[in-house]
N, C-alpha and C positions, 0 to 999 in steps of 0.2 A: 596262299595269300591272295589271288588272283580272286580266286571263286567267294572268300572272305567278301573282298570289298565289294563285288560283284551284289552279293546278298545284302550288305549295310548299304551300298549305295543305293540301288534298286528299288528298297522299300518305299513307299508302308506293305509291308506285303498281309493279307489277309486270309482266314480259313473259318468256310462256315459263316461268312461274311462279320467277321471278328477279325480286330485288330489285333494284331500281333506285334507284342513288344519284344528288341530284342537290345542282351547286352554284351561286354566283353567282359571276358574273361580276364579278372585281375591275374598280374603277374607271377603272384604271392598262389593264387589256386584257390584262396578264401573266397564262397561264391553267396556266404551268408549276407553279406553287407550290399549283394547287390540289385540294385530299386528298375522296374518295368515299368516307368511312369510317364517315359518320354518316345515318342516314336517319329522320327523326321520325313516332312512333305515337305513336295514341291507348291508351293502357292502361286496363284496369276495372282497378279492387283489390276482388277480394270478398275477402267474408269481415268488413271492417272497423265494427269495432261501432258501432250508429248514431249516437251521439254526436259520433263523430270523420267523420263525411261532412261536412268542411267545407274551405272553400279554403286555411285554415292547415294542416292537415295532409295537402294534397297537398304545400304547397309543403315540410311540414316533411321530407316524404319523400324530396326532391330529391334529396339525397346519399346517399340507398341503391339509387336508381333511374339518377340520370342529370340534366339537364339539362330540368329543367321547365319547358315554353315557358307554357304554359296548365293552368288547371284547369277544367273544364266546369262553370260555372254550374248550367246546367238541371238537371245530375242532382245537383249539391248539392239544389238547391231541391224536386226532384220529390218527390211523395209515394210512397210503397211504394217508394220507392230502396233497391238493396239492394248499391250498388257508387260508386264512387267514380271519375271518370273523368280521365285528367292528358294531357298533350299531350309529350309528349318525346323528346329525341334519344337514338338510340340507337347506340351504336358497335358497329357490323354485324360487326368482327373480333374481338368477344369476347363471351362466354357470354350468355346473355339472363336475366337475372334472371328467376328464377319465382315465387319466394315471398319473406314477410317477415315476420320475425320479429321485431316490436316491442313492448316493456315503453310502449304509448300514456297508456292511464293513472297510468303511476309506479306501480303498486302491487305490481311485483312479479308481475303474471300477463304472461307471454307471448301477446302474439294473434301466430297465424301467419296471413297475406293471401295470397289467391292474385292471380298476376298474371294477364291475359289479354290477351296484343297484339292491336288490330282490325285486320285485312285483312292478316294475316300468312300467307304461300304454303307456302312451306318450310322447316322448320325443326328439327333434328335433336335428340330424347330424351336421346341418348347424349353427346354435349359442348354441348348449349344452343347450340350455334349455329347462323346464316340460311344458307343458301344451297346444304347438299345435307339428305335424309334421313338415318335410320339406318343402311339398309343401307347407302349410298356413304360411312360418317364413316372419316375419316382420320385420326382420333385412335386412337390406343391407348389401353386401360382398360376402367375398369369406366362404365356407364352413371354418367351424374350426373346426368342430369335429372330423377330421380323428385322430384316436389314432395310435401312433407311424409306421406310414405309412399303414397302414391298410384302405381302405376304408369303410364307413358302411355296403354294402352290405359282406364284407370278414369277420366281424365280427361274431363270433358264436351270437345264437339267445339270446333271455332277456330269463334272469332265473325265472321260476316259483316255488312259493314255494308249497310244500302240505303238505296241514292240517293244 
């Protein structure tokens, strides 16, 4: 059980630079009913003014992100925190959230947050989504993934994690 959670927690784990989804094993041993369509990262939110680095407003974030399993303690609590960290499922056949655009305070100011998935491989500018590049995206259109006027290449690099 140890090694179990060890593998579900640890992910997204990747091969060939591909996402790998993974599921449990229904009770029952029926493995036909079961869907690879969600795969859980750890997300930073910068950007998020320091007041709001707290475990209420990961989870109040839930419904603009996704399915919040966890919020990382340590980096609430760390000093010179400058991000906010949440543990979530992510539905791998639709766009990846990048930014957010929240009135936090009530006051009428928009904070925009950037998002950053940890140990994310591949992942396409042009439709937000996992699992080819730019150049192979098979959508039609204009680029969507500029985050809040920022082009891909202006973006700081994907976050690696270690150990």
């Amino acid at each position: 059980m140890e090694d179990r959670n060890r593998i579900i927690n640890g992910g997204p784990w990747n091969f060939d630079k591909a996402i790998v989804a993974l599921g449990e094993m229904p009770l029952d041993g029926d493995i036909s009913n079961l869907e690879f369509n969600k795969v859980e990262f750890w997300i930073q939110i910068h950007k998020i003014p320091p007041l709001c680095l707290s475990e209420e407003i990961g989870l109040f974030l839930r419904n603009m992100i996704g399915e919040v399993k966890e919020v990382d303690l340590a980096t609430v609590r760390a000093k010179n925190n400058r991000y906010l960290r949440i543990r979530t499922n992510v539905l791998i056949s639709e766009p990846l959230v990048r930014s957010l655009r929240v009135d936090l305070m009530r006051t009428e100011n928009i904070t925009t947050m950037l998002l950053r998935y940890e140990r994310l491989q591949d992942d396409c500018f042009k439709c937000r989504r996992i699992g080819h590049g730019i150049r192979e995206c098979p959508f039609e259109g204009d680029i969507i993934g500029y985050v809040c006027g920022f082009e891909p290449e202006a973006l700081p690099g994907k976050i690696r994690t270690i150990g």
